[in-house]
C-alpha positions in Angstrom: -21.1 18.0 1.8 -24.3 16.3 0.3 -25.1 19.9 -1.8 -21.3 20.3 -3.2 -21.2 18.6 -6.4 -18.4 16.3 -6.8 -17.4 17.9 -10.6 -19.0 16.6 -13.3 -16.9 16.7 -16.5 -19.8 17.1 -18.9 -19.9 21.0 -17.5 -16.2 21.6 -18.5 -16.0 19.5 -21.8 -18.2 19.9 -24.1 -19.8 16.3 -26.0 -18.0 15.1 -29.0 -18.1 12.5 -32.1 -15.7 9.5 -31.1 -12.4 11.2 -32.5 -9.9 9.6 -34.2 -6.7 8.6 -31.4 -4.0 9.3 -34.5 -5.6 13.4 -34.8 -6.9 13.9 -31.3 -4.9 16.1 -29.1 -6.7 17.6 -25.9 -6.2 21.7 -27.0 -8.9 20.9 -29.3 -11.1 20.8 -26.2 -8.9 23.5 -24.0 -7.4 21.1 -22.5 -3.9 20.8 -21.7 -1.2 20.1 -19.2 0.4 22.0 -16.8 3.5 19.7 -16.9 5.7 21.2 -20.1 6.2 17.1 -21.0 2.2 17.3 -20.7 1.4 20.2 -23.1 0.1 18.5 -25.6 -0.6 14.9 -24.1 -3.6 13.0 -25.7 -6.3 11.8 -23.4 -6.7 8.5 -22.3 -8.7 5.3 -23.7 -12.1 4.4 -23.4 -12.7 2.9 -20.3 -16.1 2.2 -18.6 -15.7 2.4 -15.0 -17.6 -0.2 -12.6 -16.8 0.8 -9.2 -18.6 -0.5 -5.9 -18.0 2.2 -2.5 -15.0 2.5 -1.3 -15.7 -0.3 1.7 -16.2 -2.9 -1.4 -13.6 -4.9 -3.8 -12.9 -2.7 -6.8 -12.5 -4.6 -10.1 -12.5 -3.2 -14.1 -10.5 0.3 -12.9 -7.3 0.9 -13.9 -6.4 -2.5 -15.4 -8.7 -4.8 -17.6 -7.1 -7.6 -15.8 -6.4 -8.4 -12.1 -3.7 -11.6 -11.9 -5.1 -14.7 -10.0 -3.8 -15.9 -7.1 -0.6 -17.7 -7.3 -0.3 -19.6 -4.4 -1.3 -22.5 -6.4 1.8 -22.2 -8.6 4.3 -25.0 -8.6 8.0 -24.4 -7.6 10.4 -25.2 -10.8 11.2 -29.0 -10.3 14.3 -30.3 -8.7 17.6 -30.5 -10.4 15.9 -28.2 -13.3 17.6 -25.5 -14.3 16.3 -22.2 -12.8 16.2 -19.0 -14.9 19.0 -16.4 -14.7 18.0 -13.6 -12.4 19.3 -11.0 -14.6 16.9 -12.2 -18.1 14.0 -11.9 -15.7 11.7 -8.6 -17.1 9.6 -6.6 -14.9 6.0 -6.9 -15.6 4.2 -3.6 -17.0 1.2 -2.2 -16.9 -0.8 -1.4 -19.9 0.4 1.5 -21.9 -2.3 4.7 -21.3 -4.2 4.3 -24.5 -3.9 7.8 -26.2 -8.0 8.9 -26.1 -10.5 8.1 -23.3 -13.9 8.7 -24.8 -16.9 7.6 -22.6 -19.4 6.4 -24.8 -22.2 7.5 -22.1 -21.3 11.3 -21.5 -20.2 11.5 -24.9 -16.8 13.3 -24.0 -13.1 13.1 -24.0 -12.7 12.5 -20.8 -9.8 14.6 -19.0 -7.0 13.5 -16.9 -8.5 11.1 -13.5 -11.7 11.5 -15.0 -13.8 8.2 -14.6 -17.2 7.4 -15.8 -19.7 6.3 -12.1 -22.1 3.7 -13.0 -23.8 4.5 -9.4 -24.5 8.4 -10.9 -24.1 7.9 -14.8 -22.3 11.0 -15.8 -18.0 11.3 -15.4 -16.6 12.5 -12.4 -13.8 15.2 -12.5 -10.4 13.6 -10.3 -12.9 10.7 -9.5 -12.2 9.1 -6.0 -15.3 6.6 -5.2 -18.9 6.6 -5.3 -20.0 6.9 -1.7 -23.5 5.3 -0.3 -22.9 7.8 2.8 -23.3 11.0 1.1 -25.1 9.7 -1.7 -23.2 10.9 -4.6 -19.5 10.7 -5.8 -16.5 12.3 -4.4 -14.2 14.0 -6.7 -12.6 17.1 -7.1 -15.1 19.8 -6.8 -16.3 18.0 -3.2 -13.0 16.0 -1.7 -11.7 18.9 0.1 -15.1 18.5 1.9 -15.5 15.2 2.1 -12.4 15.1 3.5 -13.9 17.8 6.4 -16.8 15.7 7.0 -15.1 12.2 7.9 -12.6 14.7 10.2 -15.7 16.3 12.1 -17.5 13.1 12.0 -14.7 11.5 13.8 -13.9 14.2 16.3 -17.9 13.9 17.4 -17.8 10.1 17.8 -14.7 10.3 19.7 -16.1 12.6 22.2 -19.3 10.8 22.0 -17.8 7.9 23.3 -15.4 9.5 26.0 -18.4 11.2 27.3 -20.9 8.5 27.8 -17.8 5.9 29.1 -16.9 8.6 31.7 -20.9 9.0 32.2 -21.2 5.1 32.6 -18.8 4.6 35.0 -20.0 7.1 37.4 -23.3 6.0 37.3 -24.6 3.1 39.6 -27.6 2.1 36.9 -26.5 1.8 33.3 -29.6 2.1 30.6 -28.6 -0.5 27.6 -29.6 2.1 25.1 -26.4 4.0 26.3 -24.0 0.8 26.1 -25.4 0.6 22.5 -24.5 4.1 21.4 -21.2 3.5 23.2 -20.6 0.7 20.8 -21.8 2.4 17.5 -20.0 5.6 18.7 -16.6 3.5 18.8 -17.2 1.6 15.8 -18.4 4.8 13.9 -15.5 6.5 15.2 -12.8 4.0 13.7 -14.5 4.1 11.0 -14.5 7.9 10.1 -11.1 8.3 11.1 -9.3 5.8 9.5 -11.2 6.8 6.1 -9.6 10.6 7.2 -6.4 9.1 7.8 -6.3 7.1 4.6 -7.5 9.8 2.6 -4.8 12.1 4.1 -2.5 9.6 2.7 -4.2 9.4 -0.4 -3.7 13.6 -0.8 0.2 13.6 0.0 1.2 11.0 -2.2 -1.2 11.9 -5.2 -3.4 9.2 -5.6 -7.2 8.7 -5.6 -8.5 5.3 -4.6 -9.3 4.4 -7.8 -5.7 4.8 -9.1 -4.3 3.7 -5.7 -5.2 0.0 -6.6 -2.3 -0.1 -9.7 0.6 -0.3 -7.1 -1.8 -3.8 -5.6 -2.0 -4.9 -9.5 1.8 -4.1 -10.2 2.4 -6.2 -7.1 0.4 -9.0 -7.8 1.9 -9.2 -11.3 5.3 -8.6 -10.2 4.8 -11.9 -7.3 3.0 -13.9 -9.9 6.4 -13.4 -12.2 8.7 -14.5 -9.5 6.7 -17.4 -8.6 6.4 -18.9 -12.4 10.2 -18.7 -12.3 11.5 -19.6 -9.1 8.4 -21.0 -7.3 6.8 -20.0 -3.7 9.3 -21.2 -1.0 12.4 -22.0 -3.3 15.7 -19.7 -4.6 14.7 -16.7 -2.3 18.0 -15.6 -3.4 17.4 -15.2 -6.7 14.0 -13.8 -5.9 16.0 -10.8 -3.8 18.2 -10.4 -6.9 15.5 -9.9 -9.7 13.9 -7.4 -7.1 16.8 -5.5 -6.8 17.3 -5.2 -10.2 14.0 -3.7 -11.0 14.4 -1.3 -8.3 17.8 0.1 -9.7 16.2 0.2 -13.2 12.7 2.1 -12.5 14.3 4.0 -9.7 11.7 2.7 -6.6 9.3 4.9 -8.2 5.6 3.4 -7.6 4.0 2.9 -10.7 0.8 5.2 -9.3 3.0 7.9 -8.7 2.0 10.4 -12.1 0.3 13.0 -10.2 3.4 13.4 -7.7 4.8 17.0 -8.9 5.7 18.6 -5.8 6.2 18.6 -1.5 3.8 16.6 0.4 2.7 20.2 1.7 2.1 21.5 -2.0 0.0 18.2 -2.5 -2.2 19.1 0.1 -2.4 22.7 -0.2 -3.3 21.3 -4.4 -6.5 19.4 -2.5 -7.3 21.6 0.6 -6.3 24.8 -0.6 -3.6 27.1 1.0 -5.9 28.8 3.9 -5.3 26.4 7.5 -8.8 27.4 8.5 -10.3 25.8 5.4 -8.9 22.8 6.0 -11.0 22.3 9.2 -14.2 24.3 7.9 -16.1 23.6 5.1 -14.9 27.0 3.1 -12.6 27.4 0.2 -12.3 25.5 -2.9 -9.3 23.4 -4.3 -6.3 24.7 -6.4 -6.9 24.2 -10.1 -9.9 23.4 -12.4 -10.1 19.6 -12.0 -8.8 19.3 -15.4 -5.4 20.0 -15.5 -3.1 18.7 -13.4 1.0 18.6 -13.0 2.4 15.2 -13.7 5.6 13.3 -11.7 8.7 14.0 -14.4 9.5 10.5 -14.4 6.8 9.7 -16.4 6.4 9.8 -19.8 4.0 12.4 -21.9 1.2 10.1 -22.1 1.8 8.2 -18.4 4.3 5.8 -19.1 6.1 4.0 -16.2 9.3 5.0 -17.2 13.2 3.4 -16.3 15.3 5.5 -14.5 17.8 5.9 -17.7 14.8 7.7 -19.5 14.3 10.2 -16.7 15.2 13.9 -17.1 19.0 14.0 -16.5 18.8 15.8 -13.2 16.7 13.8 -11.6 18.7 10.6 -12.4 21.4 11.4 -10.0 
């Protein structure tokens, strides 16, 4: 786990000037998509990525701008004239500038690439910086990442078992073993739910980093319905302007690009298709951290798209 390098994009793309967004296109790098809307999809913006470990608040990711809380926002007064559910817009999430150039590496960075400020290079499908292993986790080392927090759990959970059923046998208990029975339960929550998150994580396409635009979409989204129709008042219009939105994007999830397939074909894209290297540290994952197949009801570039632009059969 702490020798497997996490895939650092500077070894797959080689440095470049700053190029222009209006002439870039990514096969001037040998880069393209899998996804046939993808072929010849630009690269992202520039975007210099601040992330603390995964344990910590993650701000400056996906979104320059995180709404503030609205619970301080007044309801519309009485006997004033509430907005018509059906004029109210659904909030959007910046456009996916068309180049992502890291002024650090001195690349165009490739699909989920982010830039760690922890290691200073850009990481490949970058997930978080972790503290435990030392490094980042990102494609070339989440398959084993993902290995280590399931082992790690599996050997605190029988930790624990072990010295409880040991305790309670024995008339004399030492308070060195009533201390590793606490760090053994708390470790043990804590490596499985990360296993158990990131299992989540795999099947529905998502690092954490771009897990936290479906939290900024919903902050946005409340902080909308709120200026309109206030905190505790016209719940019914509320309902209304929700269902709306959901009938016009389709219930899609606005982090949802990177869903092309199965939940099994998602994990089998991470873990790779042999079942014993999902429990042992062998294998490597599908692809070349590069290119990746994109959800069809998104747009070329990653644009959230309504459910009238989608392909026609998948608008039935």
């Amino acid at each position: 786990m702490v020798v497997t390098g996490p895939g650092i994009a500077t070894t797959h793309v080689p440095k470049s000037a700053h190029p222009e967004p209006t002439d870039f296109r990514m096969e001037n790098f040998g880069i393209s998509n899998l996804s046939s809307s993808q072929g010849s999809d630009p690269a992202e913006a520039p975007q210099i990525s601040e992330l603390a470990p995964i344990g910590n608040l993650i701000h400056d990711t996906l979104v320059t701008h995180r709404p503030s809380s609205d619970f301080g926002t007044e309801a519309p007064l009485k006997g004033s004239k509430v907005k018509d559910w059906r004029t109210v817009e659904r909030p959007l999430p910046p456009l996916p500038p068309p180049v992502r150039w890291c002024q650090y590496c001195e690349i165009v960075k490739p699909p989920r690439t982010h830039h760690c400020r922890h290691c200073g290079v850009c990481i490949l499908q970058f997930d978080h910086h972790c503290l435990w292993i030392g490094q980042c986790v990102g494609w070339g080392n989440h398959k084993f990442f993902i290995i280590f927090t399931f082992w790690g759990a599996i050997f605190c959970i029988y930790t624990f078992v072990f010295l409880v059923v040991s305790s309670t046998k024995s008339s004399n208990t030492d308070g060195q073993v009533v201390a590793m029975i606490v760090l053994s339960a708390l470790f043990g929550l804590f490596t499985l739910s990360m296993y158990l998150s990131h299992i989540h994580l795999i099947v529905t396409g998502r690092t954490t980093v771009e897990s936290f635009a479906s939290r900024d979409q919903h902050d946005a989204e409340s902080r909308v319905l709120q200026q309109e129709y206030g905190y505790f008042f016209h719940n019914s219009e509320r309902r209304k302007v929700q269902k709306k939105w959901k009938e016009e994007w389709g219930n899609t999830p606005v982090d949802a690009r990177w869903i092309f397939g199965t939940k099994m074909e998602m994990w089998e894209q991470e873990m790779g298709k042999s079942r014993l290297g999902w429990i042992l540290p062998i294998g490597r994952p599908l692809g070349d951290g590069i290119h990746y197949e994109s959800n069809r009801r998104f747009g070329p570039n990653g644009e959230w798209l309504k459910k009238k632009d989608w392909p026609k059969d998948l608008q039935i």
